[in-house]
C-alpha positions as CSV (number, residue, x, y, z in Angstrom):
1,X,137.1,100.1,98.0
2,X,137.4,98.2,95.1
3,X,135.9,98.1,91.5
4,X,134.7,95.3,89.5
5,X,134.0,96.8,86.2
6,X,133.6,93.6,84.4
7,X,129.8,92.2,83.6
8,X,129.2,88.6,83.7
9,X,126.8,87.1,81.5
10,X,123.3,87.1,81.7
11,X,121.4,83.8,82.6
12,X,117.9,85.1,80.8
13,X,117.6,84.9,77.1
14,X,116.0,88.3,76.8
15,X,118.6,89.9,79.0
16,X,121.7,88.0,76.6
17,X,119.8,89.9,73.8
18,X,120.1,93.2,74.8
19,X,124.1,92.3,75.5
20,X,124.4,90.7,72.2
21,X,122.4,93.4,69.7
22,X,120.5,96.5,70.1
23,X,116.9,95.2,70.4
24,X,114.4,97.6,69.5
25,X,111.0,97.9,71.7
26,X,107.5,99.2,70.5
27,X,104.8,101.1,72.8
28,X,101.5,99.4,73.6
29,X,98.6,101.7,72.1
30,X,95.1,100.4,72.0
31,X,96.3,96.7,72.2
32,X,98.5,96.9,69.1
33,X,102.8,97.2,69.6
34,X,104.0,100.8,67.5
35,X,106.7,102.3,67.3
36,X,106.4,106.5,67.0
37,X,104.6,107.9,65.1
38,X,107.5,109.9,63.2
39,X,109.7,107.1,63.6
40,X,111.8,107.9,66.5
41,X,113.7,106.7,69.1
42,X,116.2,107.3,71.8
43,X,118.8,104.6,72.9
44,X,118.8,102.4,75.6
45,X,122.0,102.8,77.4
46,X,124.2,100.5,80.1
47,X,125.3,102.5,82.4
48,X,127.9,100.6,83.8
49,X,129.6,100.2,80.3
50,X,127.9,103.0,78.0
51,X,127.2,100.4,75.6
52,X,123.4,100.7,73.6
53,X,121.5,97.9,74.5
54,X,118.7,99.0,72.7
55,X,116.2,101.7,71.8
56,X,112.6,103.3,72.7
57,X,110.6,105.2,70.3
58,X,110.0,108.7,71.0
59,X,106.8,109.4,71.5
60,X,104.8,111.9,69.6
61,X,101.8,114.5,71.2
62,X,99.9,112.3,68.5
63,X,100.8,109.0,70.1
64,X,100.0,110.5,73.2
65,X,96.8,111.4,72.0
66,X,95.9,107.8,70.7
67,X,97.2,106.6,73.8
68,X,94.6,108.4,75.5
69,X,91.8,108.2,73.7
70,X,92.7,104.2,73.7
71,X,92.2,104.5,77.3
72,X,89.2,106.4,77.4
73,X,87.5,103.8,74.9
74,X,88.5,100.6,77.4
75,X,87.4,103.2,80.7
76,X,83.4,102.2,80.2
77,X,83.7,98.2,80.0
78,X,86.8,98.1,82.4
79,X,84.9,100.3,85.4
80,X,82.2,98.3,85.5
81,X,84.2,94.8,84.9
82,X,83.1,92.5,88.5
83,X,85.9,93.7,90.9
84,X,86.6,89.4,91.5
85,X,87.6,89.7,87.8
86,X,89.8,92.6,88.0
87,X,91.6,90.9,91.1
88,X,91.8,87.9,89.3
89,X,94.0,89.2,86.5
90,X,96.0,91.7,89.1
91,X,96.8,88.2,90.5
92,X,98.0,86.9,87.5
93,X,100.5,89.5,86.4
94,X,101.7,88.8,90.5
95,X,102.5,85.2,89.3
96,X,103.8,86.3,85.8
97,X,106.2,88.4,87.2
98,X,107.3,86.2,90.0
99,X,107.3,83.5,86.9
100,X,110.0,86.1,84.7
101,X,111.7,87.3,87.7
102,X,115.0,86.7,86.9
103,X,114.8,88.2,83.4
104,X,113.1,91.0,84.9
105,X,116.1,91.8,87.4
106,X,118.6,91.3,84.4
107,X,117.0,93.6,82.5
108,X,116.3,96.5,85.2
109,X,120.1,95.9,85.7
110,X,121.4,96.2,82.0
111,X,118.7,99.5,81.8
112,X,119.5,101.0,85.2
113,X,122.7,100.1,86.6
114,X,121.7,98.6,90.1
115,X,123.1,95.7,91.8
116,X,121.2,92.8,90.5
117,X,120.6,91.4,94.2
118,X,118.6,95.0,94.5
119,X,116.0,94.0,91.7
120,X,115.9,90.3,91.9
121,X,115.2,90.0,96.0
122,X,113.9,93.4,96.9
123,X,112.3,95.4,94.2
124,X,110.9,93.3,91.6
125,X,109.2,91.0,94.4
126,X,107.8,94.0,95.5
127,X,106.4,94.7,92.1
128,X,104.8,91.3,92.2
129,X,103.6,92.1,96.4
130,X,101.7,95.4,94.7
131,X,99.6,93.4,92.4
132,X,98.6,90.9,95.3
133,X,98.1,93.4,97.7
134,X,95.5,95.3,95.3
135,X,94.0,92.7,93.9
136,X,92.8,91.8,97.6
137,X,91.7,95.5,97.4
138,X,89.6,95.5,94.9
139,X,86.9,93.5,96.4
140,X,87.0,95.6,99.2
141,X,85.9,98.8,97.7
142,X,83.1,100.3,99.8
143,X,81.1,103.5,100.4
144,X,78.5,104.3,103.5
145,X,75.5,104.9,104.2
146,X,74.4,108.1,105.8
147,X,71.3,109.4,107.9
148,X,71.2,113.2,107.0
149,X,69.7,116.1,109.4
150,X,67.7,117.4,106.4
151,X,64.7,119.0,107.9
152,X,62.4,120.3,105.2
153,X,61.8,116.6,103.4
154,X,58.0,116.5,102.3
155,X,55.6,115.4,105.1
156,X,55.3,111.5,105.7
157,X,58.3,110.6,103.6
158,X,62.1,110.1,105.1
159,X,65.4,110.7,103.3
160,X,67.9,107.9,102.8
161,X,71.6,108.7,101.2
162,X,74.6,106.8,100.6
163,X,77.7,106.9,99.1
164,X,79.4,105.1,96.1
165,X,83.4,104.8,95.6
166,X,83.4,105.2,91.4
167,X,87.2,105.1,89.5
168,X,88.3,109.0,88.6
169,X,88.8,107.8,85.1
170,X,91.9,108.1,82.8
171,X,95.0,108.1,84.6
172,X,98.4,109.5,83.7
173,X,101.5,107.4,85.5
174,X,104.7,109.1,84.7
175,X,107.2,107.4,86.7
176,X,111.1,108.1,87.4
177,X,114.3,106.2,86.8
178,X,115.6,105.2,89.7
179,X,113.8,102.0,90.6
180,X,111.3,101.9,87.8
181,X,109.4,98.4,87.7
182,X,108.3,98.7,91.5
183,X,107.3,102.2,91.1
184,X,105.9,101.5,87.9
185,X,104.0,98.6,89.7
186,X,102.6,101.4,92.5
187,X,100.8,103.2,90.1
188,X,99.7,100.7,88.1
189,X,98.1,98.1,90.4
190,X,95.8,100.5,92.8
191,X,94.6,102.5,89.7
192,X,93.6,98.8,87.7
193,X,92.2,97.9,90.9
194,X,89.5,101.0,91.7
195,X,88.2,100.4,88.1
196,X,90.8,103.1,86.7
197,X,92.5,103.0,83.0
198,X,96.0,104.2,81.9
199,X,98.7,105.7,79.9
200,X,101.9,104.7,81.3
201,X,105.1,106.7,80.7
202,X,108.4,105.3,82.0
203,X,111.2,106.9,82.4
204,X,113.2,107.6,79.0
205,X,116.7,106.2,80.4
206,X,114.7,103.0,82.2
207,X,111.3,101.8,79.8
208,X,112.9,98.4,78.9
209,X,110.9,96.5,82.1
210,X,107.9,98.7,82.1
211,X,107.3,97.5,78.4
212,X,108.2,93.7,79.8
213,X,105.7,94.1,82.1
214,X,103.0,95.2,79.6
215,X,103.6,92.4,77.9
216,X,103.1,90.3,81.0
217,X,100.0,91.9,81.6
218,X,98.5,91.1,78.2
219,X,99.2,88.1,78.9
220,X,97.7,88.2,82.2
221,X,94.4,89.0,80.2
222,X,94.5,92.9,80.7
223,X,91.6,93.6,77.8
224,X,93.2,96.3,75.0
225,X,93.3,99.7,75.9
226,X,92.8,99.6,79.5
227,X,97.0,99.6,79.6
228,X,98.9,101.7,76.9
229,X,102.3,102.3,77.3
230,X,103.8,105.4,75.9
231,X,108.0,105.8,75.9
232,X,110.5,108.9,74.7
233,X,111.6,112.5,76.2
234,X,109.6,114.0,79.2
235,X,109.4,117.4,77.6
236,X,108.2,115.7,74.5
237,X,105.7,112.9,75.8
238,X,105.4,113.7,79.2
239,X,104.3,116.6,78.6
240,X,102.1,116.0,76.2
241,X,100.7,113.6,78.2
242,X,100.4,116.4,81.4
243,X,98.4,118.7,79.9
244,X,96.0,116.1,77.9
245,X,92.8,117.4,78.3
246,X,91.2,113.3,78.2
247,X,93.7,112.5,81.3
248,X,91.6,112.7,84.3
249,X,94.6,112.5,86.9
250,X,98.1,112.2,86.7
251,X,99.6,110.3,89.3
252,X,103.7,111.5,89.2
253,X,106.6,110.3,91.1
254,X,109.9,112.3,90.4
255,X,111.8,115.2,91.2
256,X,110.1,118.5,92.8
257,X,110.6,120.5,89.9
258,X,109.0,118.6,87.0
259,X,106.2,118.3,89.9
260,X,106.0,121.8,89.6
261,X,105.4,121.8,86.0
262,X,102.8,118.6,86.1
263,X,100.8,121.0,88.4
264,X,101.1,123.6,85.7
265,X,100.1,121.4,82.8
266,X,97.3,120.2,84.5
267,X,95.4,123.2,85.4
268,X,93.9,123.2,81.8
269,X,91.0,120.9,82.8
270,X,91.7,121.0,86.9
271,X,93.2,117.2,86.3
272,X,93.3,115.5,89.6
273,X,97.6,115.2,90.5
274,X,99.4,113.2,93.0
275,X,102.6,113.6,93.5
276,X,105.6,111.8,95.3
277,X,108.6,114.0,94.9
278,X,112.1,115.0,96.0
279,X,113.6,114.5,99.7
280,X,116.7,114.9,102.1
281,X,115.8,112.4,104.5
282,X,117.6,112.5,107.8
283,X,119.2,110.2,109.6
284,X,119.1,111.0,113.7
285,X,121.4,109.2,115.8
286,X,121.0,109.6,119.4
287,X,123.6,108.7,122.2
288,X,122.3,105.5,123.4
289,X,122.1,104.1,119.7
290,X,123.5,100.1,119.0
291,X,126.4,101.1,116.7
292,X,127.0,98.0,115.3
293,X,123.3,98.3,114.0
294,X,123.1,102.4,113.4
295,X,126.1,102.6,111.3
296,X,126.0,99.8,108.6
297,X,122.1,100.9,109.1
298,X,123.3,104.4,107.9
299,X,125.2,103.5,105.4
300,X,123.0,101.5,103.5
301,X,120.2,104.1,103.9
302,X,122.5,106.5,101.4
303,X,124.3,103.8,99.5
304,X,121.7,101.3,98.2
305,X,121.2,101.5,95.0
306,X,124.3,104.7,94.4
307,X,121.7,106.9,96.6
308,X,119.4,107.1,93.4
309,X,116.4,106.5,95.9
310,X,113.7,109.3,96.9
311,X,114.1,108.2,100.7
312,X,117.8,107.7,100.6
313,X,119.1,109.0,104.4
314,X,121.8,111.1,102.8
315,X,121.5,114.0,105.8
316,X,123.1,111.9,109.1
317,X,123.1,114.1,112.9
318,X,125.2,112.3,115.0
319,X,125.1,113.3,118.7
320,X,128.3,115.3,119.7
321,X,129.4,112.2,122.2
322,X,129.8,109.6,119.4
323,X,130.1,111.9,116.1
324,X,133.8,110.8,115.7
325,X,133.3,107.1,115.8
326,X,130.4,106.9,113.8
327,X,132.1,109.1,111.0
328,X,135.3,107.2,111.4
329,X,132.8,103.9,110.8
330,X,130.4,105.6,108.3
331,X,133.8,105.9,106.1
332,X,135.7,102.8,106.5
333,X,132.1,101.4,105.0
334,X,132.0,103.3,102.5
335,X,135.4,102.3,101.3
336,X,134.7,98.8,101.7
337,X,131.8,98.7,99.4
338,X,132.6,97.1,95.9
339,X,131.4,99.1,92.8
340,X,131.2,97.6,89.6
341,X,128.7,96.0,87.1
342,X,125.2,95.0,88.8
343,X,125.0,91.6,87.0
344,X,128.6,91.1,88.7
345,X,127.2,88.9,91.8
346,X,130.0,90.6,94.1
347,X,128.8,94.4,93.2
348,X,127.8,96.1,96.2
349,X,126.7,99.7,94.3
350,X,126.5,99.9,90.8
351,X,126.9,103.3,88.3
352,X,124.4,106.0,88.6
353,X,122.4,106.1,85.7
354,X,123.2,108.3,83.4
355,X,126.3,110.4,82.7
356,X,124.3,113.5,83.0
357,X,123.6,112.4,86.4
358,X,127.1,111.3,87.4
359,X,128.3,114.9,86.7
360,X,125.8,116.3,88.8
361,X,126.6,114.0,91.6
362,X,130.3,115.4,90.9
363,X,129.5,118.5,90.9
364,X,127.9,119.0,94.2
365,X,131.2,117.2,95.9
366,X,133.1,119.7,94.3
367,X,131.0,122.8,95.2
368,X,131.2,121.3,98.9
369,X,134.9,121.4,98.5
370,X,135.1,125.1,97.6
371,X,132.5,125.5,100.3
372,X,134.8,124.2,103.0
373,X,133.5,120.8,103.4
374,X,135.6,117.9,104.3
375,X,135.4,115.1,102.3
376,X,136.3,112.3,104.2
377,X,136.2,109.7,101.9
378,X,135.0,109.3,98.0
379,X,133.5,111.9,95.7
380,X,136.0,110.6,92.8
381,X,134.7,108.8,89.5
382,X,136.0,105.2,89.4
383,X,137.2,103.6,85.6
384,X,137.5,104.7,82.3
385,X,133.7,103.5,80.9
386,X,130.5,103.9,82.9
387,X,129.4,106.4,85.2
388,X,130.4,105.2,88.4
389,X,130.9,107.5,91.8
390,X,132.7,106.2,94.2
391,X,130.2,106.3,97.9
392,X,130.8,109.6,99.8
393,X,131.1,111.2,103.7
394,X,131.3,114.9,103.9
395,X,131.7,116.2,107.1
396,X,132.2,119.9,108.9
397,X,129.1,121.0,106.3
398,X,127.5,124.2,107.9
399,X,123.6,124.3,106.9
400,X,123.5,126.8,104.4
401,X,126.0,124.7,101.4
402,X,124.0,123.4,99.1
403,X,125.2,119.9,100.0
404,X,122.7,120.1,102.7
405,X,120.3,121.9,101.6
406,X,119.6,120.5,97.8
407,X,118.6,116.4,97.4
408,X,121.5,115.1,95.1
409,X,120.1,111.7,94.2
410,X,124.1,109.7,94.4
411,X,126.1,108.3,97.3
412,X,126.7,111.1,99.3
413,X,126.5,111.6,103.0
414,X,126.7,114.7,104.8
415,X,127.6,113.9,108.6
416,X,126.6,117.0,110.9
417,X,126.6,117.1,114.8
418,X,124.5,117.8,117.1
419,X,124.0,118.4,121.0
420,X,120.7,118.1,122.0
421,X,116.8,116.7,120.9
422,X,115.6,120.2,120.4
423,X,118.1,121.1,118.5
424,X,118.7,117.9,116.1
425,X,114.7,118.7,115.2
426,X,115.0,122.2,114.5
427,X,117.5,121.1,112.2
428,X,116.4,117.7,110.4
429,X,113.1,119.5,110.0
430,X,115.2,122.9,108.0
431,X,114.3,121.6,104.6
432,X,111.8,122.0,102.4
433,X,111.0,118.2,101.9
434,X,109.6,116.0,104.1
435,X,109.5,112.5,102.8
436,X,111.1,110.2,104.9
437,X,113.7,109.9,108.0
438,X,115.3,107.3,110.2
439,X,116.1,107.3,114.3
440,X,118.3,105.2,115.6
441,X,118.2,104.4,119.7
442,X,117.8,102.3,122.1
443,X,115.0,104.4,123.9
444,X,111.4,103.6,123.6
445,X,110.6,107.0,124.6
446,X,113.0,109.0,122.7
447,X,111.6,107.3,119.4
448,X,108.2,107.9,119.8
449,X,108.7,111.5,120.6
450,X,110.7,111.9,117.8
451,X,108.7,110.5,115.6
452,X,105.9,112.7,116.1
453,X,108.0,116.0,116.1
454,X,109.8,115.7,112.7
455,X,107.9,116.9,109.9
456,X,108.0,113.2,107.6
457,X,105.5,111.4,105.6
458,X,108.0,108.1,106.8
459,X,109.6,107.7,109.9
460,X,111.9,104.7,110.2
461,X,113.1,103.3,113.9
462,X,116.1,101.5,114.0
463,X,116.0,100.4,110.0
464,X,115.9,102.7,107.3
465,X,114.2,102.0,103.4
466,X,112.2,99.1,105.3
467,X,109.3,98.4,102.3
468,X,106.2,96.6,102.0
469,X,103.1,97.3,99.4
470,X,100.7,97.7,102.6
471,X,102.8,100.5,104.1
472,X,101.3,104.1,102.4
473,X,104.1,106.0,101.4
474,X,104.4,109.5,100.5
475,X,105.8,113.1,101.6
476,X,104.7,116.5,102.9
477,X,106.2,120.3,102.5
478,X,107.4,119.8,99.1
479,X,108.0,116.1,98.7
480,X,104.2,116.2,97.6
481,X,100.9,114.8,98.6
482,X,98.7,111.8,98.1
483,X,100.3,108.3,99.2
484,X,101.7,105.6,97.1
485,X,101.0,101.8,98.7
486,X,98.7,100.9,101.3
487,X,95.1,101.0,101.1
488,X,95.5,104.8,101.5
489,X,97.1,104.9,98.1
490,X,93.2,103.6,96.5
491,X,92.0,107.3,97.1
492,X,94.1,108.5,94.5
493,X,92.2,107.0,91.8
494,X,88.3,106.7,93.5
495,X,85.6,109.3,93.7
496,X,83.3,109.8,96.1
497,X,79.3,110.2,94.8
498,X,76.8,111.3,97.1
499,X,73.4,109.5,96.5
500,X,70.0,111.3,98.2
501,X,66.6,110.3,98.0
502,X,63.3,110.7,99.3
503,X,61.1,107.4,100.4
């Protein structure tokens, strides 16, 4: 494995900025750019270099409340705004951000860390796919008609009811870190699409794009208020935000524990919540696999984007029959991967995001150690600046290390064996989260019936982290409920009204 620590230069003017002076970004309340309402602000940090690149003011529970009530003002013209319209300017911040993409990708680089191939052909066109996707959606809001059983309607007259779809309200986005502008971009277009206003709040290590895009979407012709944008600490503005008694529903993706306390918060006015949360995806490979596919498949299902991905495959059950080769290949990957800058163009995995979260990662490989666990290859930081972990394989884990058990959100792999189907299920489904997992073989049969028997909200077959803003995504057990893309995802923010009447 090698390192290329060294960034390159930035082609976008906004993304040279950052490089070349702290900028400092406002929040978007009621139309009008603020900064906090105490004055201040956190610092936006490269992780790759630990250089500030700029800084995010930290929002206030007053903010929050402005924010909110800026929302609630806009709810009333925006609802009833001609759907036709409100596709017509989801379209628009498509082409904007398809228009900006390269600055975009810089920038969700400099902020997060990632490779800049991961923004600028995968996620941030997939920002762009959510806003077309919904924007077809929002003419296609419907309810039904209905012919009720009612027996005791007054003599001569008949009963007619229908239903009406009707936005919940004000919605709450709090969105994580990891790969904010397309996440950001799942909340945001379904809710703008069913009629729905919001108060955003990104991430405090990764709000530089989610404030880029606001300004896109001004631009777009968003009217005031119908998009604030709030930034700063989750237990200061989040939670604030949470518990907001205006919020209608707070639509969350993140880790299972601050789910925990989003439920909490919003039991003050019985909020609506969705949540996306926390998983340990695994990754099932069965004896009749294509290695040459199933193992670079593998690897890239833990190491894109340093594993900081809710879906990431970082539990792999290789079948007893081909467990050595596909660890021996699983590693010699892993050490051919090239970490370094994300705006380097030959970067393969960039830092994790946050020094906080590199010594987690580190931790975790070092508890495995004194656990018993073979490390096979990895589990070192890599150069002086940054918070880089180099990618990991742990094998001979036994299920009870906390390896296995706990989701890690970094490059590490834990390898286990296996001998038969019924067994390889009773284990990949011995988790409490159920978000996502991947089978790789060569049996038509064998997929299906896997497929139905583990206990996913995603099952991949032969790919893994295969994305597209039609496909709903979410979890079950305690990875959460409601889905995220697909027309599915339009639930979250609609209501359905009953309508009865006598003729």
């Amino acid at each position: 494995m090698t390192s290329i620590l060294t960034a390159v230069r930035p082609a976008s003017a906004r993304a040279q900025a950052l490089l070349d002076a702290p900028q400092d970004a406002r929040m978007l309340i009621g139309g009008d750019w603020v900064g906090a309402s105490d004055g201040a602000t956190l610092p936006s940090i490269d992780p790759a270099t630990g250089a500030v690149i700029g800084h995010i003011p930290d929002a206030t529970p007053h903010d929050i409340d402005r924010a909110v009530r800026a929302a609630r003002a806009a709810f009333d013209s925006w609802s009833q705004t001609p759907p036709a319209e409100r596709a017509a300017i989801l379209w628009r911040i498509a082409d904007l951000i398809d228009a900006n993409i390269d600055e975009l990708a810089e920038m969700e680089t400099l902020d997060q860390g990632k490779p800049l191939y991961v923004g600028r052909w995968a996620e941030i066109p997939g920002a762009a796919g959510q806003f077309r996707f919904f924007a077809g959606q929002a003419t296609a809001i419907e309810g039904r008609t209905i012919t009720p059983s009612i027996t005791y309607q007054p003599a001569g007259k008949q009963v007619h009811a229908w239903t009406l779809r009707e936005p919940v309200g004000v919605v709450a986005a709090i969105v994580p870190w990891n790969s904010p502008l397309v996440l950001t971009a799942m909340k945001l277009a379904p809710a703008l699409a069913a009629g729905c206003t919001l108060v955003l709040k990104p991430a405090e290590d990764t709000s530089l794009t989610a404030l880029r895009l606001a300004e896109l979407m001004v631009e777009a012709g968003l009217p005031a208020g119908v998009l604030n944008v709030v930034t700063g600490r989750g237990a200061r503005s989040g939670a604030a935000l949470a518990a907001h008694h205006g919020v209608d529903k707070v639509a969350f993706t993140g880790s299972t524990a601050t789910g925990r306390a989003i439920l909490d918060a919003s039991k003050g006015n019985l909020k609506r919540v969705t949540l996306e949360l926390g998983g340990k995806s695994p990754v099932i490979v069965l004896p009749d696999a294509d290695l040459d596919l199933a193992i670079p498949g593998a690897a890239n299902a833990i190491f894109f984007n340093g594993g900081q991905v809710c879906v990431a495959g970082s539990r792999a059950f290789v079948h007893a029959s081909i467990y050595d080769r596909v660890i021996e290949g699983l590693s010699s990957y892993a050490d051919g991967l090239q970490l370094g800058h994300g705006l380097n163009p030959a970067t393969q995995m960039g830092p994790l995001v946050s020094a906080r979260q590199a010594e987690r990662v580190a931790d975790f490989v070092a508890g495995a150690r004194t656990a018993g666990a073979s490390v096979m290859t990895g589990g070192e930081r890599s150069g002086d600046a940054g918070t880089f972990i180099r990618p990991t394989v742990i094998a001979d884990v036994s299920p009870d290390m906390d390896v296995v058990r706990e989701e890690i959100f970094g490059p590490v792999l834990v390898v286990q064996r296996y001998d038969d189907l019924d067994q390889v299920v009773a284990a990949a489904n011995d988790s409490v989260y159920g978000l996502a997992a991947s089978v790789w073989t060569e049996s038509l049969s064998s997929a299906h019936r896997l497929s139905r028997r583990i206990q996913a909200g995603t099952v991949w077959i032969n790919c893994h982290l295969m994305y597209d803003a039609s496909l709903p995504i979410g979890g079950v057990k305690q990875s959460g409920y409601g889905r995220d893309s697909g027309v599915a995802a339009l639930d979250n923010y609609l209501e359905w009204k009953t309508v009865c009447a006598v003729l």
